[in-house]
C-alpha positions in Angstrom: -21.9 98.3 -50.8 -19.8 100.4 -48.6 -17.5 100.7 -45.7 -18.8 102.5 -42.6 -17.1 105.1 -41.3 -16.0 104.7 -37.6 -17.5 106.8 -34.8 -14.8 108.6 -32.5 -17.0 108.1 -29.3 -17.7 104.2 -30.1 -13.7 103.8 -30.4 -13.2 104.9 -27.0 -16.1 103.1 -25.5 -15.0 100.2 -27.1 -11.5 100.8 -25.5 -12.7 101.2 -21.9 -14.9 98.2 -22.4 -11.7 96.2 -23.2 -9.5 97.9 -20.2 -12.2 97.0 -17.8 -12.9 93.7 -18.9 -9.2 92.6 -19.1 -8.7 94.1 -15.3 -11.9 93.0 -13.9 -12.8 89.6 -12.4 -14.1 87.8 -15.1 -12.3 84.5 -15.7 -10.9 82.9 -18.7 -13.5 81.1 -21.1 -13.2 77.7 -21.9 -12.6 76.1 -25.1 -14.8 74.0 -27.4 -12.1 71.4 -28.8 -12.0 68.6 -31.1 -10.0 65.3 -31.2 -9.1 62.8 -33.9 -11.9 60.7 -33.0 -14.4 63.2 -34.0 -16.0 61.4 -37.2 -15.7 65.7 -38.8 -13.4 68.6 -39.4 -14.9 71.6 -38.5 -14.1 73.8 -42.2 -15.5 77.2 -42.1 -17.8 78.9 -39.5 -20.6 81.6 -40.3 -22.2 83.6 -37.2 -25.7 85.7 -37.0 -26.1 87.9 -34.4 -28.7 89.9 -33.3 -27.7 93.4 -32.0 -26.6 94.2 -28.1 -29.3 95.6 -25.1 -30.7 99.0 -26.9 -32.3 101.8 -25.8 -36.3 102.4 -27.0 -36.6 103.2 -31.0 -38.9 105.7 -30.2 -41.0 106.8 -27.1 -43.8 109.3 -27.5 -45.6 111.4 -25.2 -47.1 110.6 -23.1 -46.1 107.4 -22.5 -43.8 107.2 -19.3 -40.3 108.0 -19.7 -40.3 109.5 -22.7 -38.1 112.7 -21.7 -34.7 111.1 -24.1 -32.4 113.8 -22.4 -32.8 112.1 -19.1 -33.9 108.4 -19.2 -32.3 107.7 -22.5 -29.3 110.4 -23.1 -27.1 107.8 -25.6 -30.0 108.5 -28.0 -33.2 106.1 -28.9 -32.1 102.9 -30.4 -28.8 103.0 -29.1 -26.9 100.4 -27.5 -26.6 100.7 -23.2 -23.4 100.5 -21.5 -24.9 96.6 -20.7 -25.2 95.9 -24.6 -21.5 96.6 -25.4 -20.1 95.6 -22.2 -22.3 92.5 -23.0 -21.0 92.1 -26.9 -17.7 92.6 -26.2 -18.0 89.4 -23.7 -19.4 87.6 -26.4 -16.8 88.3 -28.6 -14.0 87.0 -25.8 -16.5 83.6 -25.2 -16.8 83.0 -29.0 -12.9 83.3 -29.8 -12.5 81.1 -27.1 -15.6 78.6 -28.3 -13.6 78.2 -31.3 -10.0 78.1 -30.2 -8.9 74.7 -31.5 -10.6 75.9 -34.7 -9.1 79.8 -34.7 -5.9 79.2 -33.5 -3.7 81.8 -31.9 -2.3 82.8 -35.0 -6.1 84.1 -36.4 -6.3 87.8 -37.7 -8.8 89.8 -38.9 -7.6 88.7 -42.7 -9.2 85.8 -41.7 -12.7 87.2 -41.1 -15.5 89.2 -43.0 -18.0 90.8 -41.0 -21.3 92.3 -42.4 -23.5 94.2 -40.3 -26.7 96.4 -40.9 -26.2 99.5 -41.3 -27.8 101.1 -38.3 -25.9 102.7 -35.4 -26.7 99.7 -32.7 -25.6 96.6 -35.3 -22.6 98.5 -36.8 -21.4 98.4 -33.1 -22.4 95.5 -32.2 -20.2 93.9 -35.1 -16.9 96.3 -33.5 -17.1 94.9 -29.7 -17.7 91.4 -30.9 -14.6 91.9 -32.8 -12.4 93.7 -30.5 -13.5 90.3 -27.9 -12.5 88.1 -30.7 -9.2 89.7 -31.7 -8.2 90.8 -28.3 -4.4 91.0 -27.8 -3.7 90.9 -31.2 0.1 91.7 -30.6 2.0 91.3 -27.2 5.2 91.7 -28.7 7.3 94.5 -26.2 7.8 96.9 -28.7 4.2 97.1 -30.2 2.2 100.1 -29.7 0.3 100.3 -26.5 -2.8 100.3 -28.5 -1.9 97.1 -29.9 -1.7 95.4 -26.9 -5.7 96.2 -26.1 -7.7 96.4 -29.6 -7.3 95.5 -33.2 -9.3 97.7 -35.8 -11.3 95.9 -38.2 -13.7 96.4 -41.8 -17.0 96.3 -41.5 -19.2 96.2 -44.4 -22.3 97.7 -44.9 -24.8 98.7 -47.3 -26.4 101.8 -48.1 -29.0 103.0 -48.1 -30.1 101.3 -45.5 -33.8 101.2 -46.2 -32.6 98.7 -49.9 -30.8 96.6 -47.6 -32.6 92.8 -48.2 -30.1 90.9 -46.6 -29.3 91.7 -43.2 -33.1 93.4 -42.4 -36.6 92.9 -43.4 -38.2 96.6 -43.8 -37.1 96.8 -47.7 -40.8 97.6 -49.4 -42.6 94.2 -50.6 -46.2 95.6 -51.3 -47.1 91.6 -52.2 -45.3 90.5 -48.5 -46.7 93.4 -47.2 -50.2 92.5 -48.2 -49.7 88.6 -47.1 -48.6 90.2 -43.8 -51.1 92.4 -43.1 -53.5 89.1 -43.1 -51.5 86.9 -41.4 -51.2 89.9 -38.4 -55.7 89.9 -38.7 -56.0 86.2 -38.4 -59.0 85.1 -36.2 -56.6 83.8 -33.6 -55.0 86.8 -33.5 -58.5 89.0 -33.3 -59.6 86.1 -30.3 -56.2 87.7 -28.5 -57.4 91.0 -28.6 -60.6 90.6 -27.7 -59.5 88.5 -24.7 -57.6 91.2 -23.5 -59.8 94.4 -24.5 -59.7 95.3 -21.1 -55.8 96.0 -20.5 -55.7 97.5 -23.8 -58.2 100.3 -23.2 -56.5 101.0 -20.0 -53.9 101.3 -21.5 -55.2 103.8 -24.4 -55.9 105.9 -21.5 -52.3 105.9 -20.2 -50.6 106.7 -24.1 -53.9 108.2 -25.9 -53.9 106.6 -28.9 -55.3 103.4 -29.9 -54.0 99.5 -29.6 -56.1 97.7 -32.7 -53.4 95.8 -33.8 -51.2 93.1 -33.0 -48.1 94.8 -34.0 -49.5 98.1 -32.1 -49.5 96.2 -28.7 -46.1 94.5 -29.0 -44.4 97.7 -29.3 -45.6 98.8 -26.4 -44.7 95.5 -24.8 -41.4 96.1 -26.6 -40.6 99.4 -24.7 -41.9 98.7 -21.0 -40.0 95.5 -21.4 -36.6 97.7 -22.1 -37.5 100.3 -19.6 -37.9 97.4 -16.6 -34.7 96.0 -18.1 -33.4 99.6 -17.2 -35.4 99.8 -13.5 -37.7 102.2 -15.5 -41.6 101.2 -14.1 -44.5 102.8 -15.5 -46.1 103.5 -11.9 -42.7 104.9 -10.8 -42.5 107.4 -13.2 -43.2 111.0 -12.2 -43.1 113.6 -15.5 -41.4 116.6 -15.4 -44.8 118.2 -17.0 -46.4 116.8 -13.6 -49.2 115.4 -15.7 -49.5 111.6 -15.0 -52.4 109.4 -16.1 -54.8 108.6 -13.3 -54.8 104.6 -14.0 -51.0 104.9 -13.5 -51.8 105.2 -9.5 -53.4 101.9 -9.1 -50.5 100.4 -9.8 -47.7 98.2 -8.4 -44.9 96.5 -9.2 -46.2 93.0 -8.9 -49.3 94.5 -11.3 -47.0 96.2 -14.2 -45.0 92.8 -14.2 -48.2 91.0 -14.9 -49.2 93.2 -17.5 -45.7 93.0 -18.9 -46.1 89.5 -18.9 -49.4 89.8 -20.8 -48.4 92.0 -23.2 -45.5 89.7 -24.5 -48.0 87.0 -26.0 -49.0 90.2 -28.4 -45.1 89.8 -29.8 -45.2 86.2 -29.7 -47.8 86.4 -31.6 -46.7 89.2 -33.6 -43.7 86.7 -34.3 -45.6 83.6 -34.8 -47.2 85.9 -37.4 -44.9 87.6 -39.7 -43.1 85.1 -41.7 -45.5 82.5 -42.1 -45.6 82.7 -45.4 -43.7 80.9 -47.8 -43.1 83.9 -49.9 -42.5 86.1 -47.2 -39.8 83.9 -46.2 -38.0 84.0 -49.4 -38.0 87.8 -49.8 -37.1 88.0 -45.9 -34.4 85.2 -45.2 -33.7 84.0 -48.7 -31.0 86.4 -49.5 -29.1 85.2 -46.5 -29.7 81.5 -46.4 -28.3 81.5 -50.0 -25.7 83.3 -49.6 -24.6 81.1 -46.5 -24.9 78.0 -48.5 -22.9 79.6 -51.5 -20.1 80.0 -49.3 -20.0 76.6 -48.1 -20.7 75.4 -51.5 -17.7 77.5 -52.3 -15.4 75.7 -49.5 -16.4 72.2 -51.0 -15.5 72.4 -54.3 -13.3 74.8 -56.2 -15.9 74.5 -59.3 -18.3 76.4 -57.2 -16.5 79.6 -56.5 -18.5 82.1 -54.0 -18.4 85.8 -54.7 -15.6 88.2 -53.0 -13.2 86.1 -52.7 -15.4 84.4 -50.0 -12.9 81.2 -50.2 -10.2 83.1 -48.1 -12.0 83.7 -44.9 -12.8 81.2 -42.1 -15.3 83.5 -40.3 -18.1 84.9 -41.6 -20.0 87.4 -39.4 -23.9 89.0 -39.9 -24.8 91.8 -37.0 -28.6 92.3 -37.9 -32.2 92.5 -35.8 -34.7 89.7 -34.0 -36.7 90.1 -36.7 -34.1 88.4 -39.2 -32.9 85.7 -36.9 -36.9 85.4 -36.4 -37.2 84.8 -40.5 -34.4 82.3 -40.2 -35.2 80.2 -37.5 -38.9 79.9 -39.5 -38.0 79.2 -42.6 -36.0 76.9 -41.5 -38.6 75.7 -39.0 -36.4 75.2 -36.4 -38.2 78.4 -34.1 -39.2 77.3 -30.6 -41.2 80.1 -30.2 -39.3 82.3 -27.8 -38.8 85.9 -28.9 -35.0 86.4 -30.1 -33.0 87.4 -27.2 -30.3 90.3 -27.6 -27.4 88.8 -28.9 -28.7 85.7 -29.5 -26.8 83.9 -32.6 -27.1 81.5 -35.2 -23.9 79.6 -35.4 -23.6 77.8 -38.9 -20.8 75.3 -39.0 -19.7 73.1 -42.5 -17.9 69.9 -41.6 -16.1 67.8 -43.9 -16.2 64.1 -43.5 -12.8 61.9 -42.1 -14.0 59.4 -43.8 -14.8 60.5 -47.0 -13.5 63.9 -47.8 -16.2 64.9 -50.9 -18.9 64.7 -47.8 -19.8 67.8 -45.8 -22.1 68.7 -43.2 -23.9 71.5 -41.8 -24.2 71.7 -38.0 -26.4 74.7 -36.9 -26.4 75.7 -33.1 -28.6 78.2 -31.7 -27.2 80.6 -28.4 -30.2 82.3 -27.1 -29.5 82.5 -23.5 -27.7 85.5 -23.5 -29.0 87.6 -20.2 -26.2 86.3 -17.9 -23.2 86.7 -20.5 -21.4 89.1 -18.1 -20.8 85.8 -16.3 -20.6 83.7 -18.1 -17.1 81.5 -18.4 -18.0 79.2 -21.2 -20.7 79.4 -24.2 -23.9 76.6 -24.0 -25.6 77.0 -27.5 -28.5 74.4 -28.0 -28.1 71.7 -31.1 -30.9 72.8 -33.8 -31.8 69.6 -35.8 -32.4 71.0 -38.9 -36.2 68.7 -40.5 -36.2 67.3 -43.9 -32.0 66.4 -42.8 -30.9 62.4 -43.3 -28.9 61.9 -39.8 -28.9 58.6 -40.7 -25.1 57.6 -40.6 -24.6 60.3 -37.1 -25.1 59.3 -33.4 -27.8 61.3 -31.8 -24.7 63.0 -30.0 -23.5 64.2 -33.3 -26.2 65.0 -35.8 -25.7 66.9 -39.1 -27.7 67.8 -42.3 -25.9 66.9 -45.3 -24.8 69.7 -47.1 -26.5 68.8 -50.3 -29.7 68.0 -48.2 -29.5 71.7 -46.8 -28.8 73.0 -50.4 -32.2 71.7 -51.4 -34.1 72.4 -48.2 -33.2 76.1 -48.9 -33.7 75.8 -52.6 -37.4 77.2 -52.4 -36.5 80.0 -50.3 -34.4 81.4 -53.4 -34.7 84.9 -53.6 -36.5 86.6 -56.6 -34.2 88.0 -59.0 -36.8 90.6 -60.0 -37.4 92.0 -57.1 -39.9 95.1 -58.2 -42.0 92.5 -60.1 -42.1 89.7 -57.7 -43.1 92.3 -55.0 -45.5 94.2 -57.3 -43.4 97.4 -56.9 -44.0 100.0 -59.8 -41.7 102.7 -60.5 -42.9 106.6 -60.4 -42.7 106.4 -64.2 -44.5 103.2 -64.6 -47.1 104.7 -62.4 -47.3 108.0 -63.9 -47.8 105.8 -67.7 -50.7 103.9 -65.8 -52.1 107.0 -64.6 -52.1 108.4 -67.9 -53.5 105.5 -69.6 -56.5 105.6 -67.5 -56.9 109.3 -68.1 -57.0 108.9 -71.8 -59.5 105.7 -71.9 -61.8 108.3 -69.2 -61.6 110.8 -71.9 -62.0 108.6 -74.8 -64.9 107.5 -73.0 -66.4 110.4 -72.4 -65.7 111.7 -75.9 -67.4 108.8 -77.4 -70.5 109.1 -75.3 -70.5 112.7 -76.0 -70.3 112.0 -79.9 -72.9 109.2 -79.6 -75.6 111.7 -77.4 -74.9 114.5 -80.6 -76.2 111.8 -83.1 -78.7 110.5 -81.2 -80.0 114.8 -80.8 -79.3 115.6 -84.9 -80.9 112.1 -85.5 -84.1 113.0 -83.6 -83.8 116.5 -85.3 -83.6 115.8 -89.1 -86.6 113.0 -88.0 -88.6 115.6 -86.8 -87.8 117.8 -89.7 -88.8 114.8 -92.5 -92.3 114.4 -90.4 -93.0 118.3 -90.7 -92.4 118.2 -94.6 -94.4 115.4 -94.7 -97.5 117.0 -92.5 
C-alpha cells in the first residue's frame, strides 16, 4: 500500500471549485440529527462512492467524437468540470448529513480515506474531502489557505491492476470463466437477437462488430456520456469529413431511442456479472469483510481491526459502478438501476440505548445524484438488508443486527489463496507443466520407437530361423 502523490493541476481545480462554491448561490445544507429518543447511537460511519461525471475511457475511430484534443481535452477517463464541481457538493451535503454525528470540532485525524488508484477516483476522494473539511480554521491569523481547503492522505494501492478491494479487473481465470457464461446466457442471446437490427446499423457507423453483451454496453456507455456532454452522434461532423451514411437519417428524438435501447445491453450486462456466488466473493468479499471488521472492531476491544482502524469515525472507499454493483448483489439489495456517478453506499453501526453489547447496522443507498448542484439536503433510500431479524425495530427504524450481518457476509469471505482459488498459475509453474508434457511426448515417442525396433529385429531373426530351417 502507498500514498499517492498529489497532482499540482487537481490542487488548484480543487481550490477554484471551493472559491466558487463558497461565493455562489448555493445555500446551506441541512442536517440529519438525532435526539435522546432515538432507541440508537450512531458509532462509526463507513462511505462507498462511486467516482464523479468522467470523460469516455476510450473512443476509437470512427466512432463520433473521438478527436480527444477537441471533445475531450482533460484526457479519456477524466473527471469534467461537472464531476468535481459535483463531488465537492457532495462532500459539503455529507458533512452536513452528519453534523450532529461529526461535530464542528472533526478533522481529518478522524477519517481514513481509500480510493482506487486511478486518476478520476483518487480525485474524487480530494473534492469530497475538501467539501467535508471545508473551513477547517477561521481563526484571523490562519493562513489564507486555511480558511478555504484542508489537505488530506489518501491511500492507495499499487499496482493498480492487484488491487482486489476497491476494483474488480484483478485476473480470476475461474470468475472469469463463470462470467463469460453468465454474459452468453440464453436470455441474454434472446436480447441480441431482438435487437440485431440496431446493432448492424450500428457496425456500419463504428466498423467492428457488437456480438456481445459487454460489446454493446460500452457503446451505450459512451453515447450516454457524450449526450450528458451535448455530444449527438447525428450532430457530429469529423474533421476527416468522412461521416457514416446511416448517421444522416438521424434525429435527436431517434439517437435518444436508440440510447434508450442500448442501456438494457448494460442492465443486462449488470444483472449479469456477479451472479455468481463465487464471483461475488472474489469481487465484493474483500470489502464487505473488511467493513464488518471495523465495526466488529468498534464493538469489542477483543476484536481489534487492522491500522489502527479503532481511531477513525469515517471510513471512505472512492471506487467504480462496477464494485458498488458487486455490493449491492451480494448483498441482494440491487434494484436494478445502473450505479449512478457518485452514488454511495452509506454503512452506519449503531449501538443500542438499551443494551449497550447490541449493535446495528443501518445501510442507506444515495443514488440520485444528477441534481446535486442543487441540491440543499441529501435523500438516501433505506436498504433493508434480507436474511436481517428487524424484529424489535419500527418499520421507521429498521436495522440488521450486527452479528446477523457478520454471518450474512460470512460466505462471501475472500479466498486466502488467491492464485489457487482463481486457478492462476505462475510463469514457473507453467513453464514445469510445459515441460512435463514435453518429456511424457518424448518418452512416448521413445517407447513406441523402441517397441517398432523389436517388433522389425523380431520379424528379422524369425525370418532368418525359417531360412536355416528351409
Amino acid at each position: 500500500m502507498a500514498y499517492d502523490s498529489w497532482n499540482i493541476w487537481s490542487f488548484f481545480t480543487i481550490i477554484l471549485i471551493i472559491i466558487d462554491s463558497n461565493y455562489g448561490q448555493i445555500s446551506t445544507p441541512l442536517s440529519r440529527s438525532w435526539t435522546f429518543n432515538d432507541p440508537t447511537i450512531l458509532r462509526h460511519v463507513q462511505l462507498v462512492f462511486r467516482h464523479g461525471d468522467r470523460t469516455p475511457v476510450y473512443v476509437e475511430p470512427p466512432e463520433p467524437y473521438y478527436e480527444k484534443h477537441k471533445y475531450w481535452p482533460q484526457g479519456f477517463g477524466q473527471l469534467t468540470k461537472q464531476g468535481k464541481a459535483k463531488a465537492y457538493r457532495l462532500g459539503q451535503l455529507l458533512r452536513n448529513y452528519y453534523s450532529d454525528y461529526l461535530g464542528w470540532r472533526f478533522s481529518v485525524q478522524e477519517v481514513f480515506t481509500q480510493s482506487s488508484a486511478l486518476d478520476r477516483c483518487i480525485e474524487t476522494a480530494q473534492l469530497i474531502m475538501a467539501g467535508i473539511l471545508a473551513r477547517w480554521d477561521i481563526s484571523p491569523n490562519s493562513e489564507p489557505l486555511a480558511k478555504l481547503w484542508q489537505p488530506t492522505p489518501i491511500e492507495t494501492f499499487i499496482p493498480a491492476d492487484e488491487d482486489t478491494l476497491l476494483r474488480v479487473n484483478k485476473p480470476c481465470p475461474e470468475a472469469d470463466e463463470i462470467k463469460e457464461r453468465l454474459m452468453d446466457s440464453r436470455r441474454n442471446r434472446r436480447l441480441l437477437q431482438r435487437h440485431s437490427a440496431l446493432l448492424d446499423q450500428l457496425e456500419q457507423i463504428l466498423s467492428r462488430h457488437l456480438h456481445t453483451i459487454e460489446h454493446v454496453s460500452n457503446v451505450h456507455e459512451n453515447m450516454n456520456i457524450m449526450h450528458e456532454n451535448g455530444y449527438y452522434w447525428y450532430k457530429w461532423q469529423p474533421e476527416s469529413g468522412n461521416r457514416s451514411k446511416e448517421l444522416s437519417s438521424w434525429t435527436q428524438e431517434s439517437e435518444e431511442e436508440i440510447l434508450r435501447q442500448l442501456k438494457l445491453f448494460e442492465m443486462a450486462k449488470y444483472r449479469s456479472m456477479f451472479d455468481d456466488d463465487f464471483i461475488k466473493k472474489v469481487r465484493a468479499g474483500e470489502l464487505l469483510h473488511r467493513i464488518g471488521d471495523i465495526f466488529k472492531s468498534k464493538r469489542s476491544v477483543l476484536e481489534p481491526a487492522a491500522d489502527s482502524d479503532r481511531d477513525y469515525r469515517l471510513h471512505l472507499y472512492s471506487t467504480h459502478d462496477t464494485k458498488l454493483a458487486a455490493l449491492l448483489q451480494t448483498l441482494n439489495v440491487w434494484n436494478h438501476e445502473l450505479v449512478p456517478y457518485l452514488g454511495t453506499l452509506m454503512f452506519e453501526l449503531h449501538q443500542s440505548r438499551e443494551n449497550s453489547s447490541q449493535y446495528y447496522v443501518q445501510l442507506w443507498y444515495l443514488n440520485q445524484t444528477a441534481d446535486l448542484l442543487e441540491m440543499n439536503e441529501l435523500r438516501p433510500h433505506r436498504l433493508d438488508i434480507p436474511g436481517c431479524d428487524h424484529e424489535e425495530f419500527d418499520e421507521q427504524d429498521l436495522m440488521c443486527p450486527l452479528d446477523d450481518f457478520l454471518i450474512l457476509i460470512e460466505p462471501f469471505k475472500p479466498p486466502q489463496d488467491w492464485k489457487h482459488s482463481c486457478g492462476v498459475h505462475s510463469e514457473l509453474t507453467a513453464m514445469i507443466s510445459v515441460n512435463i508434457l514435453l518429456l511424457i511426448v518424448n518418452l512416448t515417442m521413445m517407447f513406441f520407437l523402441l517397441m517398432g525396433i523389436m517388433y522389425v529385429c523380431s520379424c528379422i531373426n524369425s525370418r532368418s530361423g525359417y531360412e536355416r530351417l528351409r
